[in-house]
C-alpha positions, 0 to 999 in steps of 0.5 A: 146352865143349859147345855146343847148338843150338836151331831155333824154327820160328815163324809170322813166321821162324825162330830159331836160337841158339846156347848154352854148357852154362850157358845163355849165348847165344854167337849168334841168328839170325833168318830171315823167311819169308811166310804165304800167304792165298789165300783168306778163313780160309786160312793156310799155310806153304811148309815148304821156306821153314823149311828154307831159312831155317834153313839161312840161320841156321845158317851165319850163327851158325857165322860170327858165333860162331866156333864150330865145327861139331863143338863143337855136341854136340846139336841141339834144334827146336821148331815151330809148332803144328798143321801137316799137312805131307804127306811123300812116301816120298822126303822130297819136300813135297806141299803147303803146310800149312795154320798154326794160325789156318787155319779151312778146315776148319770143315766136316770138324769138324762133320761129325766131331762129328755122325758120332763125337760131340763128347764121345767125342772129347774123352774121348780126346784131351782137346781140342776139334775146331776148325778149327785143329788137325791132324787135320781138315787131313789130312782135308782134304786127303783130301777136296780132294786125294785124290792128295796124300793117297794120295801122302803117306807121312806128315804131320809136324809143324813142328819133325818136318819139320826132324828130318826135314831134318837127319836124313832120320827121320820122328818125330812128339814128344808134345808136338804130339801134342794136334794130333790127335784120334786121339791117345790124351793120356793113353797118349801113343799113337795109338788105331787105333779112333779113327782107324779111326772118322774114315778116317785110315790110321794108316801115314800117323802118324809113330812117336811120341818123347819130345822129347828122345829122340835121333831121329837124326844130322845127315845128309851132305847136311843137314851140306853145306846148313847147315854142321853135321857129319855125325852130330851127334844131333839130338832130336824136340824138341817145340811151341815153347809148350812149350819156350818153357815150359821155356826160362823154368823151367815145369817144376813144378806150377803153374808157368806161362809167358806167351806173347809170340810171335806168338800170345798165351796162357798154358801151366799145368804140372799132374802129372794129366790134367785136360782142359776143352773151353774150353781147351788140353791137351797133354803137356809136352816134360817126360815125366810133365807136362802143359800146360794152355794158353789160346792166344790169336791176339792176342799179338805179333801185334797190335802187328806189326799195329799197327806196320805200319798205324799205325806210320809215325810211330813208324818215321820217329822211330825212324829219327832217334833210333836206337831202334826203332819198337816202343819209340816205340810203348810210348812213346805208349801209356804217355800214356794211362791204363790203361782206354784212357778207354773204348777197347776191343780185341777182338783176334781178328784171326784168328778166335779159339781159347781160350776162345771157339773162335770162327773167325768172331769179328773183330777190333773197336775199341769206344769212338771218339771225337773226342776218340780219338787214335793212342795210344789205339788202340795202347793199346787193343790192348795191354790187348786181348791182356791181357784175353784172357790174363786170359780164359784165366787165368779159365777155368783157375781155374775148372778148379781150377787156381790160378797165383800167377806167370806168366814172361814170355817173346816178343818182347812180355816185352821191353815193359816197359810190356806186361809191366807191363800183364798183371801189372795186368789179370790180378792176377799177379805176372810175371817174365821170364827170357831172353825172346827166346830162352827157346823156343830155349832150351827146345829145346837144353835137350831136346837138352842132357838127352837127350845126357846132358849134364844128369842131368835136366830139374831140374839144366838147370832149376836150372843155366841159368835166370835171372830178369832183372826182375820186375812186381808188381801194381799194385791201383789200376790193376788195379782201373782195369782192371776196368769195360774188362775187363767191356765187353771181355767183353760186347762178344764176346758182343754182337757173336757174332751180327753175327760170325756172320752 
């Protein structure tokens, strides 16, 4: 029986899993690398970390499953979004990439708005210029490292740096095309006036893929790193929303996943370009969608955060009863009533993208007290994250697009308590399918269709897809939520100028 592989290069580590043609998990691995913050607003990634770390993964999965190499018959990999990685001509990294919450480049998107115009832009490629996105990254390095700049043959996504690893092909899928504002969303091409117009060398853009487009075989020396066999297709894969969308069954209008990784957010399939400046758009890894997202820095995130600086308790009684620290967390949080009695969490501990597109805003507790303990802090945070999915959630409904039912996925859809908390702030319904391997899934499932072993995406969808528990609304909390939900909006707005200055 065939097997598929799956890479998910997210912010914290990698994930790599490996399944049968119906779905099933045979092995995970999962390997941690670090984010380096060597100045206030930077964020970046050494890319050979991802390929050390994979390489870690893949043979600890070929040992635990006993799988063989030549039992894998496709590879799928998903990545992070917004990187700008500079390739030399030999495959030799230049720099590290900035990540997706770096705002370094808050000055080049000015600049581009004041000399190309804002609305031009957007009528191209249907998202906003912030700091966040790819394309002002290759500016700046044009700008701050010219020689790295002219050095670069090409700038590579996440999930196309490891194509290229295994491969040695240079690709770009479209799904992580919406990085760049010379991307033309509705021809899935670049558009050589735009690049012309901001001075990007249009040779330095890799050949755009449908992600599941075969780009490539694995190559000998990528076969004597990782332990895979030579000539194993490997597919363009795409952004590991997308494929973490897929991985739980977003696959037709309206469908919609909730994002539980380290980011939070939401992404809402629609069949028609519909494109809003306080909101996401980019294509599906499935050829004729889109996704229209709300991307959050507050998801995961938050509670690895919270873990790490008020956690110690939690380890120390994890650690005695052999549970684990997250889960004595929920524990704590479950104690105090939903509205948190008055604390709220602003969860922009990165500046914050949809909908406020606001690099400056902070991260906040509002509603302290005496009377305030440990858990209502922890609480405070996780109803945070949900106000800022309801946020998005409201900004898409008001762009006419309607969702009834979010699936859960992340390592935060393992929460019962978080999970149930979204359902009750944001009024819809939640099921979870595989949580934590739904992106890997995503990937091996663009691998499994475009070697053939699924007709379509609809058959692998329709094969392979399981939901696991659902959380209907509770309206009495809901309503519960409501007068916390109004301060966390007016506290953002209350706090913008103080942020900004």
């Amino acid at each position: 029986m065939p097997k598929l592989l799956g890479i998910d290069i997210g912010t914290s580590a990698c994930k790599v899993a490996l399944f049968d043609e119906s779905g099933n998990v045979l092995a995970q691995q999962n390997e941690e690398y670090p984010v380096y913050y060597p100045q206030s607003g930077w964020a970046e990634q050494n890319p050979e970390h991802w390929w050390e770390a994979v390489c870690r993964a893949i043979r600890a999965i070929l040992e635990k499953s006993g799988v063989q190499a030549g039992g894998i018959a496709g590879i799928g990999v998903d990545g992070q979004s917004w990187s700008a990685i500079p390739m030399d001509k030999t495959g030799r990294v230049l720099a590290n990439t900035p990540i997706w919450f770096d705002t370094r480049c808050k000055e080049i998107c000015n600049r581009l708005k004041q000399e190309i115009g804002e609305d031009q832009i957007f009528a191209l490629c249907g998202n906003p210029v912030q700091p966040g996105y790819t394309l002002p990254k290759i500016l700046w390095f044009q700008n701050e490292y010219p020689q790295i700049y002219r050095q670069a043959a090409q700038f590579l996504q996440a999930n196309s740096f490891l194509v290229y690893r295994l491969t040695g092909v240079f690709s770009q899928d479209r799904s992580q095309g919406y990085g760049l504002h010379c991307y033309d969303m509705k021809k899935s091409a670049w558009d050589q006036t735009m690049c012309a117009a901001m001075d990007v060398d249009i040779t330095k853009l890799p050949d755009i893929y449908a992600c599941h487009d075969i780009v490539g075989q694995v190559s000998r020396e990528a076969a004597k790193q990782t332990g895979l066999l030579e000539d194993t297709p490997v597919v363009a894969g795409g952004l590991d929303a997308a494929c973490g969308a897929l991985g739980v069954g977003v696959l037709y209008p309206g469908d919609t996943q909730e994002q539980g990784g380290q980011a939070g957010g939401m992404s809402i399939c629609i069949d028609s370009y519909h494109a809003d400046p306080r909101l996401i758009l980019g294509n599906h890894v499935v050829p004729g969608r889109w996704l229209l997202q709300g991307g959050s820095v507050g998801g995961g995130g938050v509670m690895r955060w919270m873990e790490r600086e008020l956690g110690a308790e939690e380890r120390l009684i994890a650690q005695e009863k052999g549970t684990d620290p997250f889960y004595e967390m929920d524990q704590k949080a479950a104690r105090i009533p939903a509205g948190c009695e008055g604390v709220v969490f602003l969860p922009y501990m990165a500046g914050e993208r949809s909908p406020i597109w606001d690099e400056q805003a902070k991260g906040v507790y509002y509603g302290l007290d005496y009377a305030k303990t440990r858990p209502h802090l922890i609480r405070a945070g996780m109803e945070g994250v949900a106000f800022a999915l309801r946020h998005n959630l409201e900004v898409a409904e008001e762009c006419g697009v309607t969702v009834q039912t979010l699936r859960s996925m992340g390592g935060a859809a393992n929460s019962r308590i978080w999970t149930q908390m979204k359902a009750d702030v944001t009024g819809k319904r939640v099921v979870v399918p595989s949580s934590d391997t739904a992106t890997t899934w995503g990937a091996a499932m663009l691998a499994g269709v475009g070697i053939g072993l699924y007709p379509s995406f609809e058959e692998a969808v329709g094969k392979t897809i399981r939901v696991t528990r659902e959380h209907l609304v509770n309206w009495e909390e809901h309503r519960r939520y409501e007068d916390s939900y109004q301060t966390y909006l007016s506290l953002y707005q209350a706090l913008k100028p103080v942020m900004d200055r």
